[in-house]
Structure formats: C-alpha cells, structure tokens
C-alpha positions in Angstrom: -19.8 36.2 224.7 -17.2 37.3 222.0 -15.8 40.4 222.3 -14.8 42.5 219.9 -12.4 44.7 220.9 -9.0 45.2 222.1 -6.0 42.9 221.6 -7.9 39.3 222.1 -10.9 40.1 219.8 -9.2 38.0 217.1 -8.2 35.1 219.1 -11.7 33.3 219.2 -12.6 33.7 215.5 -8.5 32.4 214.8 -9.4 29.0 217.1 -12.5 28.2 215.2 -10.7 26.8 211.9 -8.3 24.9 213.9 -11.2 22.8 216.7 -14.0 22.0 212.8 -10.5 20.9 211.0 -9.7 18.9 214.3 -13.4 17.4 214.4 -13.7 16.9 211.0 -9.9 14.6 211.3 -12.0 12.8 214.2 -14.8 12.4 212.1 -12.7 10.9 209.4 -10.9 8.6 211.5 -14.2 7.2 213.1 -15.3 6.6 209.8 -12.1 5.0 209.2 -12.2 2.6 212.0 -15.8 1.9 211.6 -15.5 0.7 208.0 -12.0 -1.0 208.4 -14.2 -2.7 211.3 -17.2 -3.8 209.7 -15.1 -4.7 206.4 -13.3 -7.1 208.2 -15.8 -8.6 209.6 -17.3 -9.4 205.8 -14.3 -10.7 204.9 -11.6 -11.7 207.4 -13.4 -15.6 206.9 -12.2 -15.8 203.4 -8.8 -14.0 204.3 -8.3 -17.7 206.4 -9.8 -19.9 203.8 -7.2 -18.1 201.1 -3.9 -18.3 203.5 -4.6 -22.3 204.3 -6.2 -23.4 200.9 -2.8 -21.1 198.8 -0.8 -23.5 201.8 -2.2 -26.9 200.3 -1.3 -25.7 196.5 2.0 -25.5 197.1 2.1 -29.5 197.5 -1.0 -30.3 195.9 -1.7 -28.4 192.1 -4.7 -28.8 190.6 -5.0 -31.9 188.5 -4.0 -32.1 184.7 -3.3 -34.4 182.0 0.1 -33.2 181.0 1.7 -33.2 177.5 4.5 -34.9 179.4 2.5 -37.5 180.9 0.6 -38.1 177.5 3.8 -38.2 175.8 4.9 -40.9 178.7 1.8 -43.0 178.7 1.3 -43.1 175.2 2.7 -47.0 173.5 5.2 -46.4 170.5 3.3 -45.6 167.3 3.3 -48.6 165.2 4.7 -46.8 161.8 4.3 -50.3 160.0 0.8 -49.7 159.9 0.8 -46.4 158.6 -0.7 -46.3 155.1 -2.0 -42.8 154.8 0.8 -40.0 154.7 0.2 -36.7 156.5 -0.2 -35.0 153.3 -3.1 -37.0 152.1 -4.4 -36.6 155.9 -4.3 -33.0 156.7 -6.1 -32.6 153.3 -8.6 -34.8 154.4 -9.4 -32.7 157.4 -10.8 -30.4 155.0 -8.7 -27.0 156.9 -7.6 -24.2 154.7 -5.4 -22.9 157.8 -2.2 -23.9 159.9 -2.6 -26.8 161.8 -1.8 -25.2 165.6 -1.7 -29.8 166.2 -0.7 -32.1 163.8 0.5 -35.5 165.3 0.4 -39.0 164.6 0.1 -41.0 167.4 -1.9 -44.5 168.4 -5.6 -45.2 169.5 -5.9 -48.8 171.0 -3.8 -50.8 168.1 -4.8 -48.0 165.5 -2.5 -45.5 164.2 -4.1 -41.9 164.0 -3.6 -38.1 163.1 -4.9 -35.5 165.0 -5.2 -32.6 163.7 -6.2 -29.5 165.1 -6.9 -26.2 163.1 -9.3 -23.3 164.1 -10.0 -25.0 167.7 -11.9 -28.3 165.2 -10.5 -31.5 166.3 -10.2 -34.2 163.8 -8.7 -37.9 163.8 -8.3 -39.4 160.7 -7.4 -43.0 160.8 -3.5 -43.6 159.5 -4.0 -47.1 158.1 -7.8 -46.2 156.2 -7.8 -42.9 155.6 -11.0 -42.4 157.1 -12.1 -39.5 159.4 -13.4 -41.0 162.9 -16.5 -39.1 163.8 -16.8 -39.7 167.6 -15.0 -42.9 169.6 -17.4 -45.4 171.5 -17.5 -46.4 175.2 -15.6 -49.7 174.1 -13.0 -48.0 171.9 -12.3 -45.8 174.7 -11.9 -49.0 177.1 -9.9 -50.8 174.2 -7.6 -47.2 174.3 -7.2 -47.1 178.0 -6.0 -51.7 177.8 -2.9 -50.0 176.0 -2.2 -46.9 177.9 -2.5 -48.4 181.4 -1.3 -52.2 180.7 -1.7 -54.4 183.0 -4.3 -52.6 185.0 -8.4 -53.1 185.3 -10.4 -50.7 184.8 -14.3 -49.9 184.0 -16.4 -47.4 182.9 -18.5 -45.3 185.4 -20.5 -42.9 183.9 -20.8 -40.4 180.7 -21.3 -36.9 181.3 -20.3 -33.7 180.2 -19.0 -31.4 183.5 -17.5 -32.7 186.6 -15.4 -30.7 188.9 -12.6 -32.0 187.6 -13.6 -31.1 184.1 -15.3 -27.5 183.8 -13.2 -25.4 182.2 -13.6 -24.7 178.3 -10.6 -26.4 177.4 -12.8 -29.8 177.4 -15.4 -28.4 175.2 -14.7 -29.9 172.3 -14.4 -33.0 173.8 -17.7 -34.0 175.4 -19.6 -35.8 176.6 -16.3 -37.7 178.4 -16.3 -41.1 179.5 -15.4 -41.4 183.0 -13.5 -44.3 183.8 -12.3 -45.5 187.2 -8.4 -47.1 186.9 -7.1 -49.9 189.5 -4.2 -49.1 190.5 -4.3 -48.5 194.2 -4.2 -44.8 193.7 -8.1 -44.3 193.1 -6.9 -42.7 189.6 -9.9 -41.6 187.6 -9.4 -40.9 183.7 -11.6 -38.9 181.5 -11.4 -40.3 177.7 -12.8 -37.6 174.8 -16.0 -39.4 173.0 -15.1 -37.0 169.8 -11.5 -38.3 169.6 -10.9 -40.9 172.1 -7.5 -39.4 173.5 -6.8 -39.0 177.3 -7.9 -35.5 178.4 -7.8 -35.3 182.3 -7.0 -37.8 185.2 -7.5 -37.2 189.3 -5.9 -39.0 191.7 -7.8 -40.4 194.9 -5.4 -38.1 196.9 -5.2 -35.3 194.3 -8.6 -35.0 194.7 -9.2 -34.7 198.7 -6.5 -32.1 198.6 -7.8 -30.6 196.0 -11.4 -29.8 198.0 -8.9 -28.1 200.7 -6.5 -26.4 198.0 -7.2 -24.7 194.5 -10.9 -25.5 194.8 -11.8 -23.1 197.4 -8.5 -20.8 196.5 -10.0 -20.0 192.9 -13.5 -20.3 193.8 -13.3 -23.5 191.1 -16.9 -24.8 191.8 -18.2 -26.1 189.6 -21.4 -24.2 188.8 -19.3 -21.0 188.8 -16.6 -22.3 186.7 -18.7 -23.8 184.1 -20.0 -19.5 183.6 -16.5 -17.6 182.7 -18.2 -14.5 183.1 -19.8 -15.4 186.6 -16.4 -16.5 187.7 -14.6 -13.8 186.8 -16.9 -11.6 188.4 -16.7 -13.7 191.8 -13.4 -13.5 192.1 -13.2 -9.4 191.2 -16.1 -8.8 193.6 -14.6 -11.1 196.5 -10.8 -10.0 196.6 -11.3 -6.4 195.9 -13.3 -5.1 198.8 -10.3 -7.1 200.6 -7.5 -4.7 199.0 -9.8 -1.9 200.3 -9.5 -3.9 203.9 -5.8 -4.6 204.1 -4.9 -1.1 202.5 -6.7 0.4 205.5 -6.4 -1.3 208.3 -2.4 -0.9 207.6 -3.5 2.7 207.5 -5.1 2.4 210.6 -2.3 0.4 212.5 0.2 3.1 211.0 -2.4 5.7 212.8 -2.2 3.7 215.8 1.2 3.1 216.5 3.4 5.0 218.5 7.4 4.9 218.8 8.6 7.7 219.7 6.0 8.5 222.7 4.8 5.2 223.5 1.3 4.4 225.3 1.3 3.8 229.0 4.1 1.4 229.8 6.2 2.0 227.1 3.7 0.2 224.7 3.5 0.8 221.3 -0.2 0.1 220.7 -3.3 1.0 222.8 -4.4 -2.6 222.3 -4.8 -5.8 224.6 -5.7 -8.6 223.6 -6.7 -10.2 220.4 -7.2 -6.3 219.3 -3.0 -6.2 219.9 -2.2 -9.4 217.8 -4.3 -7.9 215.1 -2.4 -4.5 215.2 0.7 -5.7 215.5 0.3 -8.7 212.9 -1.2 -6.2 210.7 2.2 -3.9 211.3 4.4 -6.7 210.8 2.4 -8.4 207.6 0.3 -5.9 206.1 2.0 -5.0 203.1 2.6 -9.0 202.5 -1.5 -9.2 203.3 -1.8 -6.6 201.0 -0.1 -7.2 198.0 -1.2 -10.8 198.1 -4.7 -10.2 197.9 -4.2 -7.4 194.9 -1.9 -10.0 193.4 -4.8 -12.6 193.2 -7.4 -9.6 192.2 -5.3 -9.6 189.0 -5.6 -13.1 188.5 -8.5 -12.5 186.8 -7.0 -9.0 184.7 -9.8 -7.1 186.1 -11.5 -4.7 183.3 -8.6 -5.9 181.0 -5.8 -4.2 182.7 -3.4 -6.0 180.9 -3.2 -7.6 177.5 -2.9 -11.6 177.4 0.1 -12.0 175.2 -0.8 -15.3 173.1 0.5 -16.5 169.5 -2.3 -15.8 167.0 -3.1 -17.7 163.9 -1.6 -15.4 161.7 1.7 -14.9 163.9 2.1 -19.3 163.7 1.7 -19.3 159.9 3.6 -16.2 159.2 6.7 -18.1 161.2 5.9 -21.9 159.4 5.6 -19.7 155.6 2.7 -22.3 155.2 0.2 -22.2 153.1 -3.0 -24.1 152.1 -1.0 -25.4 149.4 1.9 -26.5 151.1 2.9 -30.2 151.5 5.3 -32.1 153.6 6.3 -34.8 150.8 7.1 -37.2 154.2 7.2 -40.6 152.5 6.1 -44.1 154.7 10.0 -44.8 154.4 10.5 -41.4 156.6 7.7 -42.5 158.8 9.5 -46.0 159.8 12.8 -44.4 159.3 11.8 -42.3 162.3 9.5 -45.3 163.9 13.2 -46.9 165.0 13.5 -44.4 167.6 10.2 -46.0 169.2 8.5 -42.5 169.4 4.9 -42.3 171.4 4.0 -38.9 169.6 5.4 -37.6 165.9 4.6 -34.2 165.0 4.6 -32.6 161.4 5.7 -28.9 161.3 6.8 -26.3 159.0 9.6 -23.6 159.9 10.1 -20.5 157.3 8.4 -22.8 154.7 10.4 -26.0 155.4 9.0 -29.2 156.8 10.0 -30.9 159.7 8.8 -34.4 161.6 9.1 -34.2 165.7 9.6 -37.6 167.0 9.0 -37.8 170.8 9.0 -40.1 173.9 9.2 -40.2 177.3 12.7 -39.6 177.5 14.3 -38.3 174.3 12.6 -35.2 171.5 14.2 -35.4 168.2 14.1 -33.6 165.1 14.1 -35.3 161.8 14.0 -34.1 157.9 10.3 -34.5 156.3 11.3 -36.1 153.3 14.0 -38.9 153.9 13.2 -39.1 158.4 16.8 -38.7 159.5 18.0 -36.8 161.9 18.7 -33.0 161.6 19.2 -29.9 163.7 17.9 -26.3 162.6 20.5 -23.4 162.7 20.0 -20.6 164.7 20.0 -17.9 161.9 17.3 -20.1 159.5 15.1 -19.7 163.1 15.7 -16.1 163.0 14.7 -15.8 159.8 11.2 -17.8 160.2 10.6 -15.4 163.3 10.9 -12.5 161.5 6.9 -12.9 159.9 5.6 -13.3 162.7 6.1 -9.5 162.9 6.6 -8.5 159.4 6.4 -4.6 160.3 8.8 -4.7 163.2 12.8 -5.6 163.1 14.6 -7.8 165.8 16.8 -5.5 167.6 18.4 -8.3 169.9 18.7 -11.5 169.7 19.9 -13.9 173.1 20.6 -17.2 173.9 19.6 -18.7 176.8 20.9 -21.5 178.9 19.5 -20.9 182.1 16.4 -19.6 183.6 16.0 -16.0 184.3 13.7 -14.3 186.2 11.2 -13.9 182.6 12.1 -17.9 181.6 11.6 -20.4 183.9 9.7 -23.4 184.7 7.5 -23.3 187.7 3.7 -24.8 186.7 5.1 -26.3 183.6 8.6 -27.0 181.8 10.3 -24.2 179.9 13.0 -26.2 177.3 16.7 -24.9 177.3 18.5 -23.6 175.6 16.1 -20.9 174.3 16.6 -18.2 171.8 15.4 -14.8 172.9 14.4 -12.6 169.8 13.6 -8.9 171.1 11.2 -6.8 167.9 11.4 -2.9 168.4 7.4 -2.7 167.9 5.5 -0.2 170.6 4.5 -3.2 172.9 8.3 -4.4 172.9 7.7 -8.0 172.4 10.0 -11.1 173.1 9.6 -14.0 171.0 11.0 -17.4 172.7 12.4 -20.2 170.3 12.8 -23.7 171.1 16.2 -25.1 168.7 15.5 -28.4 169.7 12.0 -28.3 167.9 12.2 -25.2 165.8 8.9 -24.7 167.5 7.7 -21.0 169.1 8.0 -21.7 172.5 6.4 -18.5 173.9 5.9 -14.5 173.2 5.8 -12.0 175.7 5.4 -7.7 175.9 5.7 -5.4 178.1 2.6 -5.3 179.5 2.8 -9.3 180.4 6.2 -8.5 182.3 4.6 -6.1 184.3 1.9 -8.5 185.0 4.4 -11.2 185.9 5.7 -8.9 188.7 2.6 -7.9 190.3 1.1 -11.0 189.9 3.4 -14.2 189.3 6.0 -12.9 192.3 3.6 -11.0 194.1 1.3 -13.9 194.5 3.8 -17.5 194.0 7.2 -15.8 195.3 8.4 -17.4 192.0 11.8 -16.0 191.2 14.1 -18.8 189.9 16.3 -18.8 192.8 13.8 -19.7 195.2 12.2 -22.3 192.9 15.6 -23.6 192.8 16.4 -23.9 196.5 13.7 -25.3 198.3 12.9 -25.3 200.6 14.0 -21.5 201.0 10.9 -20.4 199.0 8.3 -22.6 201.5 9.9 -21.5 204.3 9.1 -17.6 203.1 5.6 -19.0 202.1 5.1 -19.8 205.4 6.3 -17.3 207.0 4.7 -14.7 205.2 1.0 -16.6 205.5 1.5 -17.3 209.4 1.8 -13.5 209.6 -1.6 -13.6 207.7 -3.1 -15.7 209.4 -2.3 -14.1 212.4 -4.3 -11.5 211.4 -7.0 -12.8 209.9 -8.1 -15.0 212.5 -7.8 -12.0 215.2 -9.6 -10.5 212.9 -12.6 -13.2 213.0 -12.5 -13.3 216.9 -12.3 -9.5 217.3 -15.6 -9.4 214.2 -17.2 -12.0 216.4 -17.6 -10.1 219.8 -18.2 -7.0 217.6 -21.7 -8.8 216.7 -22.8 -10.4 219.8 -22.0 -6.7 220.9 -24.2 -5.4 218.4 -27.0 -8.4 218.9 -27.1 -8.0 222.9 -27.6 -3.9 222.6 -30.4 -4.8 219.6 
C-alpha cells in the first residue's frame, strides 16, 4: 500500500520512472537480440558465399575481350589494300555526329572501318566502299584463320545470351557465333554476326573459377543479368538487410562486452562456444564486415546516390571542334606512310578541330599527322585548349601532370596511360578532366561525387590504394586477413542459426 505521508511518501512515486525506463531498455535490447538473431540467420549463408566467391576474384576476374588483347591479336592492317579513305567512309555511314570509334582495322584478308556513332555500329569495307550489313558463320571462321593462326577451331552454336555474354554491352552485336578454339586451354570466342569482330572469349579455367568467383559474388546469372532493373534490385534487396545485420550485431557485441568488470573468470564475453567466436569475431571484424557489405550495396548506386561521371556526346565533340562537315583530308599515301609501322588498329581523331591518325600494336601507340602520316606529338597547351569546350561555361583553375599513379589515377581492372594531364574546371561539381598526350585522346573525367564514391566503394570494397596494388602481396595478405575475420563470423553465425531452428522445430 502507498503511503502518503511523512518523509518516504515521495520515494515510491520517484522509483516508478526509473524500473518502466529500465524495462522498456530490456525490452529494447530483447528486441535487439531477437532481430540481430533471426537476421542472421536469413543471411549469414550469403555472408560465406560473398567472403569465398570476393577470395576467387582476386586471382580469377571475370572474363573480357580487352582492347589490349584485340589490339594484340589483331594481324597488321594491310594499307595496300585500302582504296576508300576515311573521309569518303565516315560519310558513308550516313552519321551527322562524332564518331565516339573510328578505326580501320582487318576482317579475315579484308581491310575495314568501324565506325561507331550514337551506339550504331557500322563496317564499311576499305577496298569497295561498301557497307557490310551482317558477317556470315564462314566469314566469321575465315576472321578467327587470321586472328588465331595456326590453330583449329569450329563453330558450336549461334545464340544470342550466354552467361558469358549477358550484359548490354553485346546488344548490338547479336545473335554471336560461338566458336570453340584448340588450343589446349578450352578458349571459347564469341564473334559479332553484325560486324564480325571479336567481342568476348572464356577460358576453360576462366570459366570454372568463374562459377565459384564473380558469378555468385555479383549475382551474374544469367536470367537476372539479362533484366538490369531485376539485377539491380537483387543486389539492393540482398546486401542491405546485411548492413542492418552487421551494424547491429556490432552493436550488440559492443553491448555485450565487458573490460573493465569482466564476466566470471575474468572473461570478457558471457559466451562459450560457437556464440564466443561469433562475439569476439564480430568485435574484432565487424567494422571490416560492415563496411564491406555497405561498400558492395553501393555497387549498384542504390536510388542514384551518386552521379556516374561519363563523357557525353556533346562533351567529346566540344573537345575534337568537329563538325558534320569536317574532314580529315588523310590521303592513301598517309595510310601506307603509317602502314610501315605494321599497326593492328589505326584510329582517326580530331583534337580542337585538327585531325589526327592513331597507329597501334601490341607493343608500340603512335601518333601521326592526318594529311602527310608522319609522326607528331601534340603540345600540352593545344590539349588545354581543346579541353576547354568540353566545359565551355566553366574555367580550368589547375592544370597537373602526372607521372605516377595517385590514389584518384591508377590502374587496377584496366590500364591508366602515363603521363596524364590533370585539368581541374571550377564548375559546382568540381570536375577533373584526364588527358592522354600520347593520343591527345580524353582519357577519363571525374567530380566530386565519383571521388566520394571511389572511397566508400572502390577502397572500401577492393583495398585498392596504389601502394598496395603495387606491393603484392601486401594487399592479399590484408584481403585475407580481413575475410578470415569474416568468415569467422559468418560461419558461427550459420551454426549458431542452425541450432536456433532445430530449437524452434523440436518446441513446434
């Protein structure tokens, strides 16, 4: 009974605060534990399948037809045989805007352009002059005889998605022909029916590690990749209730742990067990566990968090000063003046108006003048110039050189040219525009919001910082490390969710 007089009639109505805010912190913390619990026992499964598949890409990317390896496999273009000039090609492709690809390079014994404008792909023949519509089963073979010499090969199948093949970039190339190469390596090549070029290849072993790496890892199967939208949404709705996870159960083990006046036995965790690796892995690796996962729930910039910084059309021709008039006036004497340097791939470009001729191979890029085909090199303040339309409104504040990678330039999935020039505009999204002087091409563009993204993404998520990609293996070693420690707790997690439901099953 209360009483409600004298000195203690306050003391009972004081108490009653205190014991609802101390049941309602129980309360909380029961909830806690009870949704950390069941939410690891959703997802702890693909916590394991992440940590080992993210282990296998480190050795084994995904497979891809490289610029590089085109550039490599590609036989020396037969400039003798050139009897169209680009001029009279790219106005045969019929495009009113900048070529973003313009190259002359050979199909079987056939020299052709490829030109590329608007995402349409055309070939026009460089001996006839005529456009080639779509390439045939035996071209393709007859293509294949001169890339791969030497080497047997035959045609499995036509189709027009495989798993190796199901992103959008192959659109405009289907259906593919599907050829199987001899070369003790189990190589498989897929050749464009539209344009006959090389457009993906898959090694025997590139493949099985593939099924254990970045297929799993990005949720790449096929009839989810081949929906953007679908896949996008899979990945979202899969990694972010694991953020939720790892956020609170490093809450929890926080909660849980206790230093200063340790459990029974000087212990610092109430746990035996598989329930004291989990605690003490998820002390020891939780903010690794957890900024991995949010790094690869950004992979997929959920609800546009961040802008995808990308040259636009207007941006390229701004920098070339092209227009649908312009010309290149490269003569067949510039062609086979620039044929002696046995290129595999010449390009045709235009920097602040002026046109240039790209002559590449597996081993040496040079740049040569349109009209007479010798060799050139592009000052650094006529590249300044060009870049200056490619944001007319805005003014380069600061301009750098670069001849070695820093922690915004380097190559990691694919090669970054050096030197580079750094031009910095003062426009609201602060952008950095990258110039290659060994090209005069645009070798890149970045803002602000990108270089956030590359933190909590790129380094969060691939530990890429150029000192580690250049000292391996330090930076496997800290993969390693770091995923062990995740791995740790995710498969305690597994066994602890596992004798959660046969608990729950027997009292059902």
């Amino acid at each position: 009974m209360i009483r409600l007089e004298g000195p203690r009639a306050f003391t009972t109505p004081s108490r009653a605060p205190n014991g609802v805010a101390r049941r309602t912190v129980k309360t909380a913390k029961r909830w806690l534990y009870l949704f950390h619990r069941w939410l690891g026992v959703a997802t702890c499964v693909l916590c394991v399948m992440w940590f080992l598949s993210g282990l296998v890409m480190l050795y084994v990317p995904f497979p891809n037809w490289s610029d590089q390896e085109r550039i490599a496999a590609l036989p020396t273009v037969d400039t003798t045989r050139v009897n169209v000039t680009p001029d009279v090609a790219l106005a045969k492709a019929g495009t009113n805007i900048y070529p973003t690809a313009f190259r002359l390079e050979m199909l079987g014994e056939t020299p052709v352009y490829r030109i590329v404008a608007g995402g349409k792909h055309v070939v026009i023949s460089a001996e006839t002059g005529d456009e080639i519509g779509s390439v045939s089963a035996e071209d393709a073979a007859q293509h294949l005889f001169k890339v791969f010499p030497g080497v047997s090969h035959r045609l499995m199948e036509t189709l027009d998605h495989d798993q190796w093949t199901v992103t959008r970039r192959y659109d405009a190339h289907r259906p593919l022909y599907r050829f199987a190469i001899d070369d003790g390596r189990g190589t498989i090549v897929y050749v464009s029916s539209q344009t006959g070029e090389i457009v993906q290849n898959a090694t025997r072993t590139e493949r099985f590690w593939n099924w254990l790496g970045a297929i799993p890892h990005w949720i790449y199967f096929t009839p989810i990749r081949r929906d953007q939208q679908l896949w996008r949404q899979s990945v979202m709705w899969l990694s972010g209730p694991l953020v939720i996870g790892a956020i609170t159960g490093l809450w929890i083990g926080i909660l849980r742990l206790r230093v200063r006046k340790p459990y029974k036995g000087g212990r610092v965790t109430p746990y035996r067990g598989w329930m004291k690796w989990h605690h003490i892995g998820g002390l020891v690796g939780g903010i690794f566990l957890t900024t991995w996962i949010f790094s690869g729930w950004l992979s997929v910039n959920p609800f546009q968090m961040f802008t995808r910084t990308q040259v636009t059309q207007e941006q390229r021709t701004g920098y070339a000063g092209w227009t649908p008039a312009s010309t290149s006036g490269v003569t067949p004497e510039a062609l086979n003046a620039v044929g002696r340097q046995q290129p595999t791939d010449i390009s045709f470009s235009w920097i602040g108006g002026q046109p240039f001729i790209i002559a590449r191979n597996h081993s040496t890029t040079a740049l040569a003048e349109a009209k007479t085909g010798v060799t050139t090199q592009i000052e650094n303040d006529v590249l300044l110039e060009a870049a200056r339309h490619v944001r007319p409104r805005n003014q380069i504040v600061e301009t750098e050189v670069l001849t070695q990678e820093d922690v915004y330039w380097y190559s990691h999935h694919r090669q970054r040219p050096l030197p580079v020039i750094r031009a910095m505009f003062d426009d609201p999204a602060a952008t950095w525009l990258f110039l290659d002087p060994a090209t005069g091409a645009i070798a890149g563009l970045s803002d602000s919001s990108g270089r956030i993204y590359r933190w909590l993404f790129n380094f969060f998520h691939d530990y890429d910082l150029p000192i580690l990609l250049r000292n391996q293996p330090a930076r496997d070693i800290i993969i390693w490390v770091l995923s062990l420690a995740g791995l740790v707790i995710s498969v305690s997690g597994i066994v602890i969710g596992w004798r959660t439901l046969r608990r729950s099953a027997k009292r059902s």
